[in-house]
MIMARKOL-757719 format. One record per residue (C-alpha): residue number from 1; x, y, z. Coordinates in steps of 0.05 Angstrom, whole numbers. Example, Ala and Ser with C-alpha at 12.3 -4.5 7.8 and 13.67 -1.06 7.14 Angstrom:
! MIMARKOL-757719
+-----+--------+--------+--------+
| seq |      x |      y |      z |
+-----+--------+--------+--------+
|   1 |    246 |    -90 |    156 |
|   2 |    273 |    -21 |    143 |
+-----+--------+--------+--------+
//
This chain:
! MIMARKOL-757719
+-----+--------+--------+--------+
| seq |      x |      y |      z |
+-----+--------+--------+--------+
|   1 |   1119 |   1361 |   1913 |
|   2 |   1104 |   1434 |   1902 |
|   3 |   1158 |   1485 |   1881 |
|   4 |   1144 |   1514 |   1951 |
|   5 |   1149 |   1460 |   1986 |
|   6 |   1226 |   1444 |   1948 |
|   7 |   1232 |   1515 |   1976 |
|   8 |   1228 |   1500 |   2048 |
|   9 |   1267 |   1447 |   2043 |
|  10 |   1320 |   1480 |   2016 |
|  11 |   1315 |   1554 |   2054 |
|  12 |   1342 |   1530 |   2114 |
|  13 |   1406 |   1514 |   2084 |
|  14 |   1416 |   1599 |   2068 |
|  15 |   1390 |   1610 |   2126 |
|  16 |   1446 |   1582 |   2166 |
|  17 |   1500 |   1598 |   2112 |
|  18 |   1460 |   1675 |   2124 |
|  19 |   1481 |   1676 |   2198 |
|  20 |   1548 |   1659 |   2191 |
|  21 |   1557 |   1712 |   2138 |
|  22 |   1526 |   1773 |   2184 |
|  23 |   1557 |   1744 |   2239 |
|  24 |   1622 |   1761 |   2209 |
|  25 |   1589 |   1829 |   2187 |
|  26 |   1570 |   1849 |   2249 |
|  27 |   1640 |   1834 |   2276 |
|  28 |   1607 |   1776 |   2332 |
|  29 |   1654 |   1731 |   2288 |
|  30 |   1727 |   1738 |   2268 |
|  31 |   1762 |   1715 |   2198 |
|  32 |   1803 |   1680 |   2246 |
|  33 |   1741 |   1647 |   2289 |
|  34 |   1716 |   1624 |   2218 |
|  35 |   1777 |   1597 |   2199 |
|  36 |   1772 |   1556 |   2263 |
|  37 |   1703 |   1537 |   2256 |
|  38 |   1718 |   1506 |   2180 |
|  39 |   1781 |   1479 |   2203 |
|  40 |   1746 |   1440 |   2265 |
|  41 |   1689 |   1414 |   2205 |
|  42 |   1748 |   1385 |   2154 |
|  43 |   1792 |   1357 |   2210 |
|  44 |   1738 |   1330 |   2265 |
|  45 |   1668 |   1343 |   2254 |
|  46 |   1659 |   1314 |   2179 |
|  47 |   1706 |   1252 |   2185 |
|  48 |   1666 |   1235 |   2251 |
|  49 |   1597 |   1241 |   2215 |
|  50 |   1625 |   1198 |   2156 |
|  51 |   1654 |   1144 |   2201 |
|  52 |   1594 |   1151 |   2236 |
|  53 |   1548 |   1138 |   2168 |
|  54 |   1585 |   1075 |   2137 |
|  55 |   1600 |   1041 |   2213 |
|  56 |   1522 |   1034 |   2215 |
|  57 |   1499 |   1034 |   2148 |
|  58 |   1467 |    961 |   2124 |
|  59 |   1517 |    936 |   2071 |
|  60 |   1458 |    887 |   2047 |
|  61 |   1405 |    934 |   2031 |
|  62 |   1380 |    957 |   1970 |
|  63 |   1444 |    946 |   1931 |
|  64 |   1434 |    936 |   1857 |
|  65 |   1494 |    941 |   1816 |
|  66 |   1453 |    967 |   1756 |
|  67 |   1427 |   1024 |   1808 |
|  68 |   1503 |   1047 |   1839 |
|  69 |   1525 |   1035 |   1765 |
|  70 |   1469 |   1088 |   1736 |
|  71 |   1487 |   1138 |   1789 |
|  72 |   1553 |   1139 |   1794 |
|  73 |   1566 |   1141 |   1710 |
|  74 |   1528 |   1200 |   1715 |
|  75 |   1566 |   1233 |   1766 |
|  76 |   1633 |   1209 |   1746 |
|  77 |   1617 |   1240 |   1679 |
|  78 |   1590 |   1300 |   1702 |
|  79 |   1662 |   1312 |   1751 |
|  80 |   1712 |   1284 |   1682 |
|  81 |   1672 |   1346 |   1643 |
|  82 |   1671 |   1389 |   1700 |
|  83 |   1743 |   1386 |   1705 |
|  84 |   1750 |   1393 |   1642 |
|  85 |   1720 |   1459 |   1635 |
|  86 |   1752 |   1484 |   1691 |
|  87 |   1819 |   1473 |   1643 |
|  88 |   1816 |   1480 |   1581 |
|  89 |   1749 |   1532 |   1578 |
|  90 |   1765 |   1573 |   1646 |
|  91 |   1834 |   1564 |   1641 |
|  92 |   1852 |   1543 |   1716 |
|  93 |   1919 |   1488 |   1732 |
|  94 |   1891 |   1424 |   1748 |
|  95 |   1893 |   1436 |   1826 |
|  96 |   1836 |   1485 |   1814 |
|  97 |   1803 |   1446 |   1761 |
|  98 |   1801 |   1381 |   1812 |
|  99 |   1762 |   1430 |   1859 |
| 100 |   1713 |   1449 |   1808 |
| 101 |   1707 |   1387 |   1775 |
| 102 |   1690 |   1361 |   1854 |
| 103 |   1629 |   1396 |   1845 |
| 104 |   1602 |   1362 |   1788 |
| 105 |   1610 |   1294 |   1832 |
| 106 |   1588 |   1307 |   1898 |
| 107 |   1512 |   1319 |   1909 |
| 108 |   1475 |   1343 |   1959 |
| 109 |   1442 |   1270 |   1966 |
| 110 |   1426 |   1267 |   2042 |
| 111 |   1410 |   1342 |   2066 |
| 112 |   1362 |   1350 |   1997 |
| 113 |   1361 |   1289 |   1966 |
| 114 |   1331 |   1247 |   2030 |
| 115 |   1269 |   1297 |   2045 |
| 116 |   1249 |   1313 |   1974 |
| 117 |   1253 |   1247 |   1954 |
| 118 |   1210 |   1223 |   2016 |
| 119 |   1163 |   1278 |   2000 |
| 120 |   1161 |   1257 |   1921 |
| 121 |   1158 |   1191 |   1938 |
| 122 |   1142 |   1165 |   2000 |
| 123 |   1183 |   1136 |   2058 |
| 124 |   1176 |   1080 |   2044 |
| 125 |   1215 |   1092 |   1975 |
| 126 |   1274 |   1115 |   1997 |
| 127 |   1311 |   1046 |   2007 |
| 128 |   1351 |   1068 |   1931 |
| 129 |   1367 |   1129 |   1956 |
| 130 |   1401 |   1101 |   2022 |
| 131 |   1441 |   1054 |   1975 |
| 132 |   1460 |   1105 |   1946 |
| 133 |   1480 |   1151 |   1998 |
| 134 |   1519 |   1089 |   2028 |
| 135 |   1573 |   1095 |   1982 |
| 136 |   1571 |   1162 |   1963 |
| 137 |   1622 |   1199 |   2006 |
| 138 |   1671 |   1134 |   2002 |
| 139 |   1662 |   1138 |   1932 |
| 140 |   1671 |   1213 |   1916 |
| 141 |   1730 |   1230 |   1964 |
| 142 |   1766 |   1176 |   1941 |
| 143 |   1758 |   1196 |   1867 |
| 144 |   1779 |   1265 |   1887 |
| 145 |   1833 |   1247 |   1924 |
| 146 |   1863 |   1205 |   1876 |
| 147 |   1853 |   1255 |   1821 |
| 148 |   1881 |   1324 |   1865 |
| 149 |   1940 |   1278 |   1883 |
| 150 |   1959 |   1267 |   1810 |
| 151 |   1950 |   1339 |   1797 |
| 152 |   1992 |   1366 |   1852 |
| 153 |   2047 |   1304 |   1826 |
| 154 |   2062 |   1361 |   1779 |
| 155 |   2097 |   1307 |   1725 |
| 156 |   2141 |   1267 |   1777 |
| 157 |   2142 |   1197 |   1751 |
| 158 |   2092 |   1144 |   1774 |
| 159 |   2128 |   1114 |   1828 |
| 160 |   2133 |   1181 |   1860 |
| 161 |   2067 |   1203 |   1837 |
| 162 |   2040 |   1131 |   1866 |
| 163 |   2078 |   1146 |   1933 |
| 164 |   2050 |   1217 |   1941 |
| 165 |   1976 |   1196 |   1925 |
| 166 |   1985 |   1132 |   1986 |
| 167 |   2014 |   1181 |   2032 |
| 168 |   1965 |   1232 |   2019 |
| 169 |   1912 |   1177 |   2035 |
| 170 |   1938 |   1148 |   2093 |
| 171 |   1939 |   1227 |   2126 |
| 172 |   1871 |   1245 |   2104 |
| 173 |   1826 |   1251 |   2161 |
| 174 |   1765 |   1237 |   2105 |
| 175 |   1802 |   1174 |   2079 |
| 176 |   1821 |   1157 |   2156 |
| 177 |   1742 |   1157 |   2169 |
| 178 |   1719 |   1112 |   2114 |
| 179 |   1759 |   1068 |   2129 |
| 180 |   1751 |   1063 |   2200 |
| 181 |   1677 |   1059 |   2189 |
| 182 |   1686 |   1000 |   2136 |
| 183 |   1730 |    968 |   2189 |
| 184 |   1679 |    979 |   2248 |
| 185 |   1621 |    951 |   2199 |
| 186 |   1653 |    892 |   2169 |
| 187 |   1685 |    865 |   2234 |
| 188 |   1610 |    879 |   2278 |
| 189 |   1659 |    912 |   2334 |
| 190 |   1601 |    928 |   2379 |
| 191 |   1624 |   1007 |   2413 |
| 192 |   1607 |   1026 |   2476 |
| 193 |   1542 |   1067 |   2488 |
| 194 |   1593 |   1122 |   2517 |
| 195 |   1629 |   1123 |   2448 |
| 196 |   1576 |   1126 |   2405 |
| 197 |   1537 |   1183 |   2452 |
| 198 |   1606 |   1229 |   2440 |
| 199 |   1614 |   1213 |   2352 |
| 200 |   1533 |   1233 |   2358 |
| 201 |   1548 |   1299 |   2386 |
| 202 |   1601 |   1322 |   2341 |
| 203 |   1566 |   1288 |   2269 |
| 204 |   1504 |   1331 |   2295 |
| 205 |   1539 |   1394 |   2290 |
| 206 |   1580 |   1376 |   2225 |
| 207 |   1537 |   1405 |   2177 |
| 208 |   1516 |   1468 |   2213 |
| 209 |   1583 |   1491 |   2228 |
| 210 |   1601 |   1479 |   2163 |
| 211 |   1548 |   1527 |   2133 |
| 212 |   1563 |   1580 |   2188 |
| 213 |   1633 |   1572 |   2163 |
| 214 |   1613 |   1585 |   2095 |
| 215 |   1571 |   1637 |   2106 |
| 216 |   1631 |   1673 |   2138 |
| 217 |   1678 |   1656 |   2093 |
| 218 |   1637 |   1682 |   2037 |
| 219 |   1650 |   1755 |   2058 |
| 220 |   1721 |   1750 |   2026 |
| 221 |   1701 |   1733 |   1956 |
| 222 |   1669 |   1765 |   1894 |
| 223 |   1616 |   1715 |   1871 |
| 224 |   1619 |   1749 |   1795 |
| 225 |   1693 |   1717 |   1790 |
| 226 |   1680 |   1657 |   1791 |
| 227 |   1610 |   1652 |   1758 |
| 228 |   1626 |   1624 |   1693 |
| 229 |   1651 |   1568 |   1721 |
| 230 |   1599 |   1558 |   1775 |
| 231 |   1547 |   1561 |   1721 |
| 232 |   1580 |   1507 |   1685 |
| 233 |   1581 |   1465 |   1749 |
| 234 |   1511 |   1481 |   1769 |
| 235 |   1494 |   1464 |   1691 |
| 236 |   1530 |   1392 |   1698 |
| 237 |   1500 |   1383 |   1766 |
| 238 |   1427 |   1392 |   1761 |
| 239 |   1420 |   1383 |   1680 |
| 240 |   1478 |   1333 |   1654 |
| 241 |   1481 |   1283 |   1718 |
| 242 |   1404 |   1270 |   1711 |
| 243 |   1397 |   1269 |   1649 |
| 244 |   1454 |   1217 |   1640 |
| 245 |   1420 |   1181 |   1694 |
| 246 |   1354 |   1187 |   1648 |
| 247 |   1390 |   1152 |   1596 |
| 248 |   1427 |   1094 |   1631 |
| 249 |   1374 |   1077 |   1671 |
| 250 |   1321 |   1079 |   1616 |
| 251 |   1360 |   1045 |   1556 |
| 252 |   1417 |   1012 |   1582 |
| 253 |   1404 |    988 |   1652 |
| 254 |   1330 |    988 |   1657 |
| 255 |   1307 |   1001 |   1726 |
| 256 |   1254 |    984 |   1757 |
| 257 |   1212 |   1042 |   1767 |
| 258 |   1233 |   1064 |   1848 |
| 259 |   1293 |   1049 |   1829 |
| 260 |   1301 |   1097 |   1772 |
| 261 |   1255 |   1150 |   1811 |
| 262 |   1306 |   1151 |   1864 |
| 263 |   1369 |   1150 |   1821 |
| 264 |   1341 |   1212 |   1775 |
| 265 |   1321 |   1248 |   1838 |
| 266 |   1383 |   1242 |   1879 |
| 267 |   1424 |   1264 |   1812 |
| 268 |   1389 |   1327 |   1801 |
| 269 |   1404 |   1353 |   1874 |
| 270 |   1463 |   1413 |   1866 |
| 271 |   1517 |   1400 |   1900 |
| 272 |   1532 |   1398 |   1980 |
| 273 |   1572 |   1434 |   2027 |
| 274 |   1629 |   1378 |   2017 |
| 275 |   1650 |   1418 |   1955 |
| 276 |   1673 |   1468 |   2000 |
| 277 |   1709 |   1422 |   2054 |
| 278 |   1744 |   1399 |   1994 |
| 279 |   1757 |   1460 |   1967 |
| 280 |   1795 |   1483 |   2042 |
| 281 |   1819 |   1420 |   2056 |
| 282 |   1871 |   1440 |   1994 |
| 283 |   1861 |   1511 |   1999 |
| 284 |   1848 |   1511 |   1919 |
| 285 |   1783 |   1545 |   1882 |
| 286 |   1756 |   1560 |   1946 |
| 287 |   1717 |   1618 |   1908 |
| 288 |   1692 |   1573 |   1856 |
| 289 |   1672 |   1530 |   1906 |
| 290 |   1628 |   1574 |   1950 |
| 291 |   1592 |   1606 |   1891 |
| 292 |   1586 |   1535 |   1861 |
| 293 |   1543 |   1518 |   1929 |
| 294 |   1502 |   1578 |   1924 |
| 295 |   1480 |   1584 |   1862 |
| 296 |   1475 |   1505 |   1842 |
| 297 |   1428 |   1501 |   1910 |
| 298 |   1391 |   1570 |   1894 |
| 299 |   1378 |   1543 |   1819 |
| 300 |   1355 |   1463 |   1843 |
| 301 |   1287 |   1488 |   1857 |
| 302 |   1265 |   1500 |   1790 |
| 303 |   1311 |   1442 |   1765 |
| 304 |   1285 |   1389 |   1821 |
| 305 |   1213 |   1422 |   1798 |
| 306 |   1223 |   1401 |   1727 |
| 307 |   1250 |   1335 |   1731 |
| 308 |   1194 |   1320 |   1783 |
| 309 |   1143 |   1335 |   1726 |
| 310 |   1177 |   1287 |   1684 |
| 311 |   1179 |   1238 |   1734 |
| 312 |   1105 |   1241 |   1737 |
+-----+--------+--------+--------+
//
């Protein structure tokens, strides 16, 4: 896959963050009407598109322990250092550093990772990646849940602390959707037609919204703030995460070849637009977050590029 062709892949994603932004500009969209549109993609539109995702995924496909193992050791390193940084290098409280650190977890593994990976690979490759993807968003909320929970627990003692983090859970409309969806999969409750027709027109226009959102919401921050530490994110995310994957998968879990393809590929995608749901779900970093997504993305085509050539 050429770098051009990475490139179209990827431009559409500006382009859409790009009208939001001169929509707001131009004064056709409010602060207000953005703050509506974002609110309507945390609360609705992204927990119907997850439920959506794991009711129908196929629990039985494509999972290899030493695959989900290789991925997510990689990513769960790459959010522990992210974090990390955030505190001790940038010097932000742990609320903001769970934010940050959020980006070094969650890739962009369906929006990028899905068509380069076909295009690299072949369709008929991509069974990995859809294991992956599977228990991606089930995986990575729940981590960052969990970990913003203890953060905003502020030194109450565990019981408290283990209180605040279940009721957190049992509010959270991403938590709510997974799982829902688990419920709907494991049981084989067979929805009506009508149902699934009305969760198909809101999961469509999750992701678009979002990135309108975005682009709006953009118009309020100063990208140079927050660059140092969306330069160590974007470092972790397309550098670190793969190349830990490299490693694992190489000398410690030795996968099979489309295996391993699909595992380094999907780790070296920057991070999605769930970064910044996160991020305004707990209205924390939400700078860091934005200019995480846009310069991680902007940077992944000469990243993807390179580990593609050493794929080959």
């Amino acid at each position: 896959m050429s770098f051009i062709q990475i490139l179209l892949v990827i431009a559409p994603v500006f382009l859409v963050i790009g009208v939001g932004h001169v929509a707001v500009r131009g004064g056709l969209l409010t602060d207000a009407a953005v703050d509506g549109v974002m609110r309507y993609a945390n609360y609705l539109a992204f927990p119907v598109l997850l439920f959506s995702a794991i009711a129908r995924m196929d629990l039985s496909a494509n999972y290899n322990p030493a695959l989900l193992a290789t991925f997510y050791l990689g990513s769960t390193n790459s959010f522990i250092l992210a974090m990390l940084g955030a505190r001790y290098i940038f010097k932000r409280d742990w609320q903001d550093a769970v934010v940050i650190g959020f980006g070094g977890l969650f890739t962009n593994a369906f929006l990028l990772g899905i068509p380069i990976s076909e295009r690299a690979l072949g369709a008929d490759a991509l069974g990995p990646n859809f294991a992956i993807i599977s228990v991606h968003s089930p995986y990575c909320y729940t981590l960052g849940v969990i970990a913003m929970e203890i953060a905003r627990a502020e030194g109450k003692g565990i019981i408290a602390t283990l209180r605040a983090i279940g009721a957190s859970m049992i509010r959270n409309p991403l938590i709510i959707a997974i799982v829902s969806g688990f419920t709907v999969n494991l049981s084989g409750i067979d929805l009506p037609k009508l149902i699934w027709d009305a969760v198909d027109l809101i999961a469509r226009g999750a992701v678009p919204a979002a990135l309108v959102a975005l682009g709006g919401v953009l118009t309020r921050y100063n990208f140079g703030r927050s660059l140092g530490a969306a330069s160590m994110v974007a470092t972790l995310s397309l550098i670190v995460h793969p190349m830990i994957v490299f490693l694992l998968g190489t000398h410690v879990f030795h996968l099979d070849d489309g295996a391993f393809n699909s595992a380094l590929l999907t780790a070296a995608m920057a991070p999605g637009v769930n970064i910044y749901i996160f991020a305004t779900i707990y209205q924390r970093a939400m700078g860091a977050a934005a200019s995480t997504l846009i310069l991680a993305t902007s940077l992944s085509v000469i990243t993807v590029s390179a580990w593609m050539l050493l794929l080959r």
